[in-house]
C-alpha positions, 0 to 999 in steps of 0.5 A: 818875921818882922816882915809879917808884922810890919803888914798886919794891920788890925782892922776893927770892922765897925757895923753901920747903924740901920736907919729904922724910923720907916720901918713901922711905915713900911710895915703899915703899908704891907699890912694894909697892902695884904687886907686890900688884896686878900679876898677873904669869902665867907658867906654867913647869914641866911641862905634862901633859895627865892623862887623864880620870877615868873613875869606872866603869871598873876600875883593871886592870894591863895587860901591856905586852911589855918591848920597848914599855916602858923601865924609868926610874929616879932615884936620890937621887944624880940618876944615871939608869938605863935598865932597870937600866943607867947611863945619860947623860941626853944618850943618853936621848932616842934610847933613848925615841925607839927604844921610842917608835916600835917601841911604837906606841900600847902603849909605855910609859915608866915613870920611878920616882924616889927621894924625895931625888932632885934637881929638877934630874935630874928635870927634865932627864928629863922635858925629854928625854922631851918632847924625844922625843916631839916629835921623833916627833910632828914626824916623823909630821906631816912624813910625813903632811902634809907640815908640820911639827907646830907649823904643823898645824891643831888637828884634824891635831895630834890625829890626831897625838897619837892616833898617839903619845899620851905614855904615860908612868908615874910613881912615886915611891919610897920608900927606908929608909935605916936598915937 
């Protein structure tokens, strides 16, 4: 039995020590590897559909009768004005949904905002604006089909959007404030 003992050798395995000074490197270039090469699509803002560019015809003011238009306007403070009144942009769905439906196709809304004004006011406009005219679109829909406008076919929702088109006009202006 001695034999068996005479060649065990106890053998104390002992772990290497991991070098780990490049580690958070690593992981940087890994993180900045996966942002660079990850498309991450995500479309916000505001949608328009712009009409086509029809090179052969003539830009030729129209004259739109004052009860189809309703005259916006955001001054650089953010407040709105409708038709030259104060207005609370809450109250500005109904008042583009009243033109919107007594227009018809030859309604117009024309929104003038000032340079300075704020992001934010204008966007809560263009929201209420987009507000409106779904509201009608999903009316007519309701009246002519019977369903709702998001649940129409491709061609039912055009025939929709021919009934009311978005006709809406944008400028913005400049203000000289060093009179």
């Amino acid at each position: 039995m001695m034999f068996g003992s005479m060649f065990r050798r106890k053998f104390e395995y002992k772990v290497p020590g991991l070098n780990t000074t490049s580690t958070a490197d690593i992981s940087f270039m890994l993180l900045i590897f996966f942002l660079v090469t990850t498309s991450m699509d995500a479309d916000k803002g505001i949608t328009r559909e712009l009409p086509p560019i029809d090179k052969k015809s003539e830009n030729t003011p129209t004259n739109v009768a004052n009860d189809k238009t309703l005259r916006l306007r955001i001054d650089d403070a953010g407040r709105l004005f409708c038709n030259g009144h104060p207005m609370e942009i809450t109250a500005l769905k109904d008042s583009a949904e009243h033109v919107i439906e007594r227009g018809g196709k030859e309604h117009v809304i024309q929104l003038k905002t000032e340079r300075n004004a704020s992001y934010d006011s204008y966007f809560h406009v263009q929201n209420e604006l987009v507000a409106a005219y779904n509201s009608i679109r999903n009316e007519k829909a309701v009246q002519a089909y019977g369903e709702s406008y998001e649940q129409l076919s491709e061609a039912q929702k055009e025939t929709i959007i021919k009934a009311v088109p978005q006709r809406i006009s944008e400028t913005y202006i400049e203000v000289d404030n060093q009179q």
